[in-house]
SERO-4910 file (N, C-alpha, C, O; in steps of 0.05 Angstrom, whole numbers):
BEGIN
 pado doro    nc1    nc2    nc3   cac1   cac2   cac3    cc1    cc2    cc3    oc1    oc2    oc3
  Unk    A   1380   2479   1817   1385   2451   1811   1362   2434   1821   1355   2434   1844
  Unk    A   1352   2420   1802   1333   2393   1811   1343   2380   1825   1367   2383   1826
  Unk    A   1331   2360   1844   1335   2342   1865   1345   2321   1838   1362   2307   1848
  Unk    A   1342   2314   1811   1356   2293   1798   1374   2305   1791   1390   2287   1797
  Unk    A   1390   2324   1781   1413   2329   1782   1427   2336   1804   1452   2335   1803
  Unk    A   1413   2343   1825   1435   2340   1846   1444   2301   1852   1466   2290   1854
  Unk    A   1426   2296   1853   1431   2266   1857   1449   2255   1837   1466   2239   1846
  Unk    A   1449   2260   1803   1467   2260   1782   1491   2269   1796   1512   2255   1798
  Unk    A   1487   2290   1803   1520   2303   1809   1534   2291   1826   1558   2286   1820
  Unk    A   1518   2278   1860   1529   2262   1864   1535   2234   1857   1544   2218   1873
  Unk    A   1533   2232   1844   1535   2201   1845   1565   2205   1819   1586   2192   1816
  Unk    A   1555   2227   1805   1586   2232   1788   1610   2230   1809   1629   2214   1804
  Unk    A   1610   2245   1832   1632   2248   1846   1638   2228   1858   1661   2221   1860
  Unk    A   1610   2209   1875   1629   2186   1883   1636   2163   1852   1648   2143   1860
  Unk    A   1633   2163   1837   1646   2148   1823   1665   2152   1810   1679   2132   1804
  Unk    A   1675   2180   1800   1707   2192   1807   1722   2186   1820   1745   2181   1813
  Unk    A   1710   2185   1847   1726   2184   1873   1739   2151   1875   1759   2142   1885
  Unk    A   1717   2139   1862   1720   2101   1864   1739   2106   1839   1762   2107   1848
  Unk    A   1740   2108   1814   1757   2110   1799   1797   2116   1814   1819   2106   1811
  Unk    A   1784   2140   1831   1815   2154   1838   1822   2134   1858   1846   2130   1857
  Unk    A   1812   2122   1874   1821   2101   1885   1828   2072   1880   1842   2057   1893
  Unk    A   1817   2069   1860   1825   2046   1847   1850   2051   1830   1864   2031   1831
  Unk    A   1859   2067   1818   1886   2075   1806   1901   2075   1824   1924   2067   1818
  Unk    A   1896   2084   1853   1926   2095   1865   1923   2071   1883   1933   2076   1905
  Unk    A   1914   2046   1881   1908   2017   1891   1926   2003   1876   1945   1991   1886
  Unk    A   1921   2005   1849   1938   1984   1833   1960   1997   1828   1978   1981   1822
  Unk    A   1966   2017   1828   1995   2033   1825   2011   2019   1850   2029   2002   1849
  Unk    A   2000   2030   1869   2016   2029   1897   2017   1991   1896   2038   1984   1906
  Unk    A   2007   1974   1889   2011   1949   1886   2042   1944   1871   2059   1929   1880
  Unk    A   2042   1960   1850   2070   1949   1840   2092   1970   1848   2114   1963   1839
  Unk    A   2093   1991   1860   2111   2006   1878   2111   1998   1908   2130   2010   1919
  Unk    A   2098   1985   1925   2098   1983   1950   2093   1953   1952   2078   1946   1970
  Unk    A   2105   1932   1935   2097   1901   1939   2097   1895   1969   2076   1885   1978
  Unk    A   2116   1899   1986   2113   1888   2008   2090   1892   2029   2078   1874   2041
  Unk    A   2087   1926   2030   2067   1931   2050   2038   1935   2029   2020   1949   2040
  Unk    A   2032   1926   2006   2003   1926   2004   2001   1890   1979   1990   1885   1958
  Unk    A   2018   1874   1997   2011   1846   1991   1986   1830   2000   1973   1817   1984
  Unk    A   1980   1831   2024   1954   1824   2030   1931   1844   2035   1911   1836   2047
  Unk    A   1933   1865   2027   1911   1888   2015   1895   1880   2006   1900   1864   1988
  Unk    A   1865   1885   2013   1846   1877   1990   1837   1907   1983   1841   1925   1999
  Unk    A   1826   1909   1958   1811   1936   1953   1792   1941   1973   1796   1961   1986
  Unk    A   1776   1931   1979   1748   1936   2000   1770   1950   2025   1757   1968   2037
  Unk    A   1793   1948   2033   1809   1954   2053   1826   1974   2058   1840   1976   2079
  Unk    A   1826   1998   2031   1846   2008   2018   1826   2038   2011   1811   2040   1992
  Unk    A   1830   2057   2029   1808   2089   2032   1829   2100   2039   1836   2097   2063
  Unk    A   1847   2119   2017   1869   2134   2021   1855   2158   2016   1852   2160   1992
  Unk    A   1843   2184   2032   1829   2208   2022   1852   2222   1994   1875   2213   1990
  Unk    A   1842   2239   1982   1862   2242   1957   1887   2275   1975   1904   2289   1964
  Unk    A   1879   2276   2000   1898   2311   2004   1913   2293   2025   1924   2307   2042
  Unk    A   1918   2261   2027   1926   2241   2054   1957   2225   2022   1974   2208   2027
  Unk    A   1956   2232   2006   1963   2214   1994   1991   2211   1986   2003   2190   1982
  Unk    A   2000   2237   1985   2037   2246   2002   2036   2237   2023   2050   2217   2022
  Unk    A   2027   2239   2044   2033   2230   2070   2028   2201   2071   2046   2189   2082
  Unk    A   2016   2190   2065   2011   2160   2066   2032   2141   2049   2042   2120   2057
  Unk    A   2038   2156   2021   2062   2148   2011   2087   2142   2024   2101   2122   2023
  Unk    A   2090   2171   2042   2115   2174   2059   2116   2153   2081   2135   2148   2096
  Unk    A   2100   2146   2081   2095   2121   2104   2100   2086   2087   2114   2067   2092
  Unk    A   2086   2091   2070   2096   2066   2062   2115   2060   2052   2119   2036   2053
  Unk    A   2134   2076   2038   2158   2080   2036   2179   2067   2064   2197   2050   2061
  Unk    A   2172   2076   2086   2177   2068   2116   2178   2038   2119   2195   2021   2125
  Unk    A   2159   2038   2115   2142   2007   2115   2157   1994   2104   2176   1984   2116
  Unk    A   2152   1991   2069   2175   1973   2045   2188   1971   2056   2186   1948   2064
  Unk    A   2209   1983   2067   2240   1979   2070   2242   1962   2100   2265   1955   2107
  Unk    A   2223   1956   2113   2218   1942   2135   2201   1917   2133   2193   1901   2150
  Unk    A   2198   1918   2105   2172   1900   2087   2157   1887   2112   2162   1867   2124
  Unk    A   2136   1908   2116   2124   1899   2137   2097   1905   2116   2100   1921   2097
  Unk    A   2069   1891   2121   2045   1885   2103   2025   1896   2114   2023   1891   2139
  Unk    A   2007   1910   2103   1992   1921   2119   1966   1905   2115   1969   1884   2102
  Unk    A   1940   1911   2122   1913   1896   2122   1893   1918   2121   1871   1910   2113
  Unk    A   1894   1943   2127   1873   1956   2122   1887   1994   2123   1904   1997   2140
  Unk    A   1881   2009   2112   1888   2043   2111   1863   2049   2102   1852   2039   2083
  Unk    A   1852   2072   2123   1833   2083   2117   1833   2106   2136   1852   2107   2152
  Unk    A   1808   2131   2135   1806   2159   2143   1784   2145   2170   1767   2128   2164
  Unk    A   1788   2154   2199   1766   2148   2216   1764   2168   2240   1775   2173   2262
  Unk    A   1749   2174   2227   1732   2206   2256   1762   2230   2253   1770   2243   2272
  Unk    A   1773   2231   2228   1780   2254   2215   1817   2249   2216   1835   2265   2215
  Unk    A   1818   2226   2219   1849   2223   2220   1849   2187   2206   1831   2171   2202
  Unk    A   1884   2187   2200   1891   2163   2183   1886   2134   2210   1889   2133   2235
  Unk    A   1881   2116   2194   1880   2083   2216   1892   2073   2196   1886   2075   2172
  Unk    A   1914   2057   2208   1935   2037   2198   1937   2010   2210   1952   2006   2230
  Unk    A   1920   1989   2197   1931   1961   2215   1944   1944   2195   1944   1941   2171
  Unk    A   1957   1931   2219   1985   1917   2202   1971   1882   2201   1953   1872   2216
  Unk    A   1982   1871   2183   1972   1837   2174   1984   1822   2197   1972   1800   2198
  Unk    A   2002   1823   2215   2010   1812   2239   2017   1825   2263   2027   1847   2260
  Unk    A   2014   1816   2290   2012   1829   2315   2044   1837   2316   2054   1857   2326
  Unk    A   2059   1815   2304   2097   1817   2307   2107   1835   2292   2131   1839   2296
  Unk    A   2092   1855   2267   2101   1862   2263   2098   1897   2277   2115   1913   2270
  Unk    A   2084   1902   2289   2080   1921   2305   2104   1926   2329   2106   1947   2342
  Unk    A   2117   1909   2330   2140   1916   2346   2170   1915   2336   2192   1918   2347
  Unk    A   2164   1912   2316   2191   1910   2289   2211   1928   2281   2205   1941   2261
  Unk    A   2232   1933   2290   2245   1960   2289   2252   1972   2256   2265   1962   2237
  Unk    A   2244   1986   2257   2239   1998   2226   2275   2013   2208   2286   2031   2220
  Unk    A   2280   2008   2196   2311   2023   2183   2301   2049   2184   2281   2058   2195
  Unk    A   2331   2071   2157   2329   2088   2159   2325   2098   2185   2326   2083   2204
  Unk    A   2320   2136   2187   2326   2145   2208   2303   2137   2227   2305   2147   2249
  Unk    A   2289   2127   2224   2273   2108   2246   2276   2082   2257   2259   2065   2263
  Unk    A   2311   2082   2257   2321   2055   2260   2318   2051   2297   2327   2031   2307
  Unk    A   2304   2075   2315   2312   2070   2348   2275   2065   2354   2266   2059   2376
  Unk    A   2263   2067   2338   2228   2059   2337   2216   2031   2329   2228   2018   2312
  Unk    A   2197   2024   2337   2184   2002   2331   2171   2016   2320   2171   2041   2322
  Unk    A   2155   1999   2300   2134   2005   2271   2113   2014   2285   2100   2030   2272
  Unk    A   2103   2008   2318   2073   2009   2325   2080   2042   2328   2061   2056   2325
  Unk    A   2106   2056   2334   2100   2076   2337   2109   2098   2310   2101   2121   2314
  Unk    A   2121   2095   2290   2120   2107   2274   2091   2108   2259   2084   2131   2254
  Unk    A   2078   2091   2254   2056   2091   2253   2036   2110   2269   2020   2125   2258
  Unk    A   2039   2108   2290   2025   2129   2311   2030   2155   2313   2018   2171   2327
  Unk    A   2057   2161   2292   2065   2194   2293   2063   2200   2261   2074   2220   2252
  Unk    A   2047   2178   2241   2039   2185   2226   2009   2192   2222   1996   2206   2206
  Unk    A   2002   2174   2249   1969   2173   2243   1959   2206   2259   1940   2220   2250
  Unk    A   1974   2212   2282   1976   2237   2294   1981   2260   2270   1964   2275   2261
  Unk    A   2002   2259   2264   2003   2280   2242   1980   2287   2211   1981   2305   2195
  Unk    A   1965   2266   2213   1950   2260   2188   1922   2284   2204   1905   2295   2191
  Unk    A   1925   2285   2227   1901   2304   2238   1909   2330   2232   1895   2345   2245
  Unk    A   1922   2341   2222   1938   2362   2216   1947   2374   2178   1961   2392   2169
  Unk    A   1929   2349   2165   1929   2348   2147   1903   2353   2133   1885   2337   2139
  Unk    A   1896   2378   2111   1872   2374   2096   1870   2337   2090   1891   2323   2090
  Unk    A   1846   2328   2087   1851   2302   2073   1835   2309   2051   1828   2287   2043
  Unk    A   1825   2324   2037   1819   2343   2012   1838   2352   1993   1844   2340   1972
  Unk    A   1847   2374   2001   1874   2379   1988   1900   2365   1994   1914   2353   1977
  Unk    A   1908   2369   2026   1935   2369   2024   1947   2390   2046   1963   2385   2064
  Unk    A   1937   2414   2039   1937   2435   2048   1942   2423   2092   1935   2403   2104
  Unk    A   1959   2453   2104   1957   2447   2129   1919   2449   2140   1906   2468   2131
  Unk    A   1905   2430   2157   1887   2430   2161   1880   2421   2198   1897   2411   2212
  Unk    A   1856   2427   2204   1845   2417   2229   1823   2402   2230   1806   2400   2213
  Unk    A   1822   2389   2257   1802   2378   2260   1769   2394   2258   1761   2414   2270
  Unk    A   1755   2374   2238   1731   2394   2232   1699   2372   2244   1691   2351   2233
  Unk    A   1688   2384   2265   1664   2370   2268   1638   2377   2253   1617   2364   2254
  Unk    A   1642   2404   2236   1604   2411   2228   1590   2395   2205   1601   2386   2185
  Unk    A   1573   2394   2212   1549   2393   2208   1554   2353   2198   1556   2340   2177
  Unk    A   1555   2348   2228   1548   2321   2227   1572   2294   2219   1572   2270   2221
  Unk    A   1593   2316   2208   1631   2303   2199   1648   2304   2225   1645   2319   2244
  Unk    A   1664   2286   2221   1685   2287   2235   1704   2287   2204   1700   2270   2187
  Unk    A   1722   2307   2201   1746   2308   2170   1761   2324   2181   1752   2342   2194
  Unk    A   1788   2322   2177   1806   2339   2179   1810   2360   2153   1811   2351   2130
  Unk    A   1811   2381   2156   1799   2400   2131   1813   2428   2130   1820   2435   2153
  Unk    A   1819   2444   2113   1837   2466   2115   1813   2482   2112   1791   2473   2105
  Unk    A   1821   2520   2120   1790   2535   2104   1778   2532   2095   1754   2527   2100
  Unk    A   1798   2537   2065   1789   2533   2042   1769   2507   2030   1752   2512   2013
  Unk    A   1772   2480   2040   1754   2456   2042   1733   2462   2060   1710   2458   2053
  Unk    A   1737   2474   2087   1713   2474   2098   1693   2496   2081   1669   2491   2079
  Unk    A   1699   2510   2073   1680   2533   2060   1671   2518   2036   1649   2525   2027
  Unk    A   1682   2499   2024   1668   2492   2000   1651   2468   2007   1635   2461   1989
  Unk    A   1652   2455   2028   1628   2435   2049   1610   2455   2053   1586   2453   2051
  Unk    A   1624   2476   2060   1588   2488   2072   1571   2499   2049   1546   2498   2051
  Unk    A   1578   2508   2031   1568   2519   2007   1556   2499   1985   1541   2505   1966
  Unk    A   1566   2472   1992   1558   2449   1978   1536   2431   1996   1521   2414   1986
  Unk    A   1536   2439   2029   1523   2429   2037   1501   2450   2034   1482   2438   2024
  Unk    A   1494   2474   2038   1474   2488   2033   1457   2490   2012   1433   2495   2013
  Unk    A   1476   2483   1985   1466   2478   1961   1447   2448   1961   1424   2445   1951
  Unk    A   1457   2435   1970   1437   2402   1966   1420   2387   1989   1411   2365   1989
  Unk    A   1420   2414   2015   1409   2402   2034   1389   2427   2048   1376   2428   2068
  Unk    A   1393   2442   2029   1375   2477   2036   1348   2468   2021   1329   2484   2019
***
């Protein structure tokens, strides 16, 4: 592969990737009105193997209509901040009715390290070659074979 088709190739994937996030932005807008009302897109980095689990969270959220301000992937696990300090101590329904939001949140953002954010798949924390991603085998072997390919 030429250095312009590798560069082609990337730039195919991140604009896929901007595509797949922009769909599951405006979707989750009219299924989750409460917690992604003051969302902006620039604010909104759901990895695509995070996207059951992040669901399952806002689901949590709605029904507590508590609003969020930013979801994104950072040094290989989920970050969740909420649009007000009050609502971090908000006792949430359903069977998380004996918890405040700051900590359901915190045993989602914990569990999200345990999650491919690729697939989906059960995964670990992965540091090579320069990442922090939470990643199952199967993803790490196709990083390294993709990193060898465009950086060999």
């Amino acid at each position: 592969m030429t250095k312009e088709e590798i560069a082609q190739e990337v730039k195919r994937q991140w604009e896929a990737e901007a595509e797949r996030i922009n769909t599951l932005y405006n979707s989750w807008k009219v299924v989750y009105p409460n917690v992604m009302s003051v969302i902006s897109r620039d604010s909104f980095d759901v990895p695509l193997g995070w996207v059951g689990h992040v669901g399952n969270l806002f689901s949590v959220l709605e029904e507590g209509e508590i609003a969020i301000r930013q979801v994104k992937e950072k040094l290989g696990s989920l970050r969740l901040y909420l649009d007000d300090v009050e609502s971090y101590n908000k006792i949430l329904p359903q069977a998380f009715s004996f918890l405040p939001c700051s900590e359901v949140i915190s045993a989602f953002e914990i569990i999200s390290a345990y999650i491919c954010e690729r697939c989906g798949s059960s995964g670990k924390l992965n540091t090579e070659k320069n990442y922090i991603q939470t990643l199952c085998y199967t993803c790490v072997e196709v990083r390294e074979s993709t990193y060898n390919t465009y950086y060999r």
